[in-house]
N, C-alpha and C positions, 0 to 999 in steps of 0.2 A: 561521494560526499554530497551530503546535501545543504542546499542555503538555509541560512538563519533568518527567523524574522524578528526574535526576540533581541533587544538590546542587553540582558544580564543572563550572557552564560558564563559559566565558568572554565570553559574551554574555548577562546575563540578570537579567531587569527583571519584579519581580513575578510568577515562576513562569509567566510566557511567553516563550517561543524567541524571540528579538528577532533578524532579520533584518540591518537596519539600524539607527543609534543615533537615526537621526529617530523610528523606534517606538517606542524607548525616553523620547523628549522629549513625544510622544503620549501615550503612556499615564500620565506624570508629569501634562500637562495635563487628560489626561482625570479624573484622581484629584482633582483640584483644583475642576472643573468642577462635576461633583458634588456635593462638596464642600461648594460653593457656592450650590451650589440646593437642597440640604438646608439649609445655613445660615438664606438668605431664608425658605424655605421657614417652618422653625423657630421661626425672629423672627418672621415674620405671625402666625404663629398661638397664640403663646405672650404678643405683647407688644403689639401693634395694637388698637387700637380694635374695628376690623370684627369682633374674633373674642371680644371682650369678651361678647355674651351668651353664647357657646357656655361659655365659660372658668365664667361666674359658673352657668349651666343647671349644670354638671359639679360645681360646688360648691368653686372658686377652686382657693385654697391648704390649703383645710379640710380636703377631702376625699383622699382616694387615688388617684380618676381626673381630680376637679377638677386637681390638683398636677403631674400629669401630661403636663396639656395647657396647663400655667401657667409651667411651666421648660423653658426654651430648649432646652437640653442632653437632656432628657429628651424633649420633641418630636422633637428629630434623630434619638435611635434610631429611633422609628418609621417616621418618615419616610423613613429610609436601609433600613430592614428593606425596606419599599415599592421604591423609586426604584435599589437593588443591582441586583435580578432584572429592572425594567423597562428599564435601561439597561443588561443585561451588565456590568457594571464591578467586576466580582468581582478585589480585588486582592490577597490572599493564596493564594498557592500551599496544597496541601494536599499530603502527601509520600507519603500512601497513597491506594489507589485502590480504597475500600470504596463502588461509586458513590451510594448510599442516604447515609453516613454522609458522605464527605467531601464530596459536595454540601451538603449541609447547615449541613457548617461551614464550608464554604467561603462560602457564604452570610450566615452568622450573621458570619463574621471579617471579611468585607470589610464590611460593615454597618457592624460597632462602627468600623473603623479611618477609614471615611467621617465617621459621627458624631465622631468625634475629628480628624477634618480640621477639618468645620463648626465645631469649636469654638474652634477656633484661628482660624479666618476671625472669629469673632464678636468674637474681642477685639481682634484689631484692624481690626473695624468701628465698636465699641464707642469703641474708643480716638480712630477718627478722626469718629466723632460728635459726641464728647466736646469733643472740639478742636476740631469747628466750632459745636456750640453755646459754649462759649468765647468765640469767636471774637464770633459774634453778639452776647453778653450786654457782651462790651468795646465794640463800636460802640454798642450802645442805653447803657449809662453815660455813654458819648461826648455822644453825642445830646441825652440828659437834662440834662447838667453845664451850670447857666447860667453858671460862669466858668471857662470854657478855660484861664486863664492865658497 
């Protein structure tokens, strides 16, 4: 695949030459995949048990780097900063070709846009947690109630 320099092609899906439209469904998956694994990623480490002494060593919500590593959202940039460059999945185009400078932001801009993927995955991970905890708390009421009527 090669990069696009032109803004008016008629095939063309995150500033790469798309072939076929199956590339173009790829690279929408691939964006999401991502996405996704910065997401989990994010939430383990921000919200989990397992990572509760790192979070409290940092100095929770108190601190500057404790807070850091305490907010979901704030996790995912880094994470994405990470996980961009080791997966190639750079998905904004860059329209000039300064290679020092628009690597770089090209870098930084797929990062942020990944982190803003994950975040959107989070709420409605959030949301359908939410609804199975629900869900849960209605059957143990259930459970508890000694007259069913």
């Amino acid at each position: 695949m090669e990069r696009l320099h032109r803004r008016s092609s008629a095939c063309r899906v995150v500033g790469i030459a798309i072939a076929h439209p199956s590339e173009a469904m790829e690279r929408f998956a691939e964006f999401w995949i991502v996405s996704a694994v910065v997401m989990g990623l994010s939430h383990t480490l921000a919200r989990e048990r397992i990572f509760a002494p790192l979070r409290h060593m940092l100095g929770d919500k108190e601190t500057w780097c404790g807070y850091l590593v305490s907010c979901p959202y704030c996790v995912s940039h880094w994470i994405a900063f990470a996980l961009v460059p080791l997966t190639g999945a750079y998905f904004v185009p860059i329209a000039f070709e300064w290679t020092p400078v628009s690597d770089l932001l090209g870098w930084f801009l797929s990062s942020v846009l990944v982190a803003v993927g994950a975040a959107f995955l989070r709420v409605a991970f959030y949301f359908v947690d939410e609804s199975q905890g629900l869900v849960r708390r209605q059957a143990k009421a259930r459970e508890d109630d000694p007259d069913p009527e």
